[in-house]
C-alpha positions as CSV (number, residue, x, y, z in Angstrom):
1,X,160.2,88.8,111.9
2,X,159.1,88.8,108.4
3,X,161.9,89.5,105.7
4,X,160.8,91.0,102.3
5,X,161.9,89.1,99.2
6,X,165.1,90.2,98.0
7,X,165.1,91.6,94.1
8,X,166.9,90.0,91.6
9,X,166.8,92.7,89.0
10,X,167.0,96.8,89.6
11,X,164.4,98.4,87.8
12,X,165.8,100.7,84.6
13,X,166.0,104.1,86.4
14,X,168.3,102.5,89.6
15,X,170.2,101.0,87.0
16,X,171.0,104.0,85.4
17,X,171.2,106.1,88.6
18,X,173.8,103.4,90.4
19,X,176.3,103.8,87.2
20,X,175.9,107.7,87.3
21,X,177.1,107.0,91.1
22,X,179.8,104.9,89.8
23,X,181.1,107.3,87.1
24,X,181.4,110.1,89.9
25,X,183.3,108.0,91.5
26,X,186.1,107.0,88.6
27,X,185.5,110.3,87.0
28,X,188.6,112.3,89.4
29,X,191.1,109.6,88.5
30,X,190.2,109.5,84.6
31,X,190.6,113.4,84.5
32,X,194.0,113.1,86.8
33,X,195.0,110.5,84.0
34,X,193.9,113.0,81.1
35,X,195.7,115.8,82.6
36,X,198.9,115.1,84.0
37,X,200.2,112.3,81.3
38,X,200.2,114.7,78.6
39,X,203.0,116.9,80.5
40,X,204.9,114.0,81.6
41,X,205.3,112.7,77.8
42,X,205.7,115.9,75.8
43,X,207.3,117.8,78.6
44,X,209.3,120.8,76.5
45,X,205.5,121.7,74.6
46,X,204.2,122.0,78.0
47,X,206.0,125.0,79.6
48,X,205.1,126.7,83.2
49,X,202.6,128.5,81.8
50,X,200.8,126.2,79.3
51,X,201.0,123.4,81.9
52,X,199.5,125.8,84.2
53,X,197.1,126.7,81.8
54,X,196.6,122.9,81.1
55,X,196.0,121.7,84.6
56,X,193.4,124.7,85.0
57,X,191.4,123.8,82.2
58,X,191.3,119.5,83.1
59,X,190.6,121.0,87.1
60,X,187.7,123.0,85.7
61,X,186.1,120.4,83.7
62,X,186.6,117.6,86.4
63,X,184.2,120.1,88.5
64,X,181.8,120.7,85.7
65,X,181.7,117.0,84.9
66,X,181.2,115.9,88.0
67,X,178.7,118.6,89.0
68,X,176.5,117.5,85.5
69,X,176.3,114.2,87.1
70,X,175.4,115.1,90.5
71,X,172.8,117.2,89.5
72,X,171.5,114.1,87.0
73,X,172.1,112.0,89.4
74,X,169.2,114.1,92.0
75,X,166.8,114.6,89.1
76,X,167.0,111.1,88.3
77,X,165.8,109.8,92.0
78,X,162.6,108.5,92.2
79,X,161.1,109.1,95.4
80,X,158.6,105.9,95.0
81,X,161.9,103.9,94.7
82,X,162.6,101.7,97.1
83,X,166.3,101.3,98.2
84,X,167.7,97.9,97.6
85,X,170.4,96.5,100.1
86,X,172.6,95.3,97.1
């Protein structure tokens, strides 16, 4: 059985594609970070409805966020990329 040569180095655009991958995946814990310590430390300027408010607004951009790096994340595959095991 012949085994290929493993790479030492990913080329550029895997680089940049595997920390895309990475930020999606630290991106939901950041934003729960963002959003909920604000209420917890300033509790009386964040009332029902402006906490509600709040929490609606850091939901909504941890879905836009993450949906602008899954989408650069598929236009930044390179189908003559080959996968590396690493």
């Amino acid at each position: 059985m012949i085994q290929r040569p493993r790479r030492l180095f990913l080329g550029r655009g895997a680089y940049r594609r595997r920390r895309m991958i990475d930020a999606t995946r630290v991106l939901p814990v950041i934003f729960a970070v963002l959003v909920l310590l604000p209420p917890v430390w300033l509790p009386r300027h964040f009332s029902f409805a402006l906490g509600v408010i709040w929490l609606g607004i850091g939901w909504l951009a941890t879905i836009l966020v993450t949906a602008l790096l899954h989408h650069a994340i598929g236009s930044a595959r390179d189908p003559s990329e080959d996968e590396d095991d690493a």
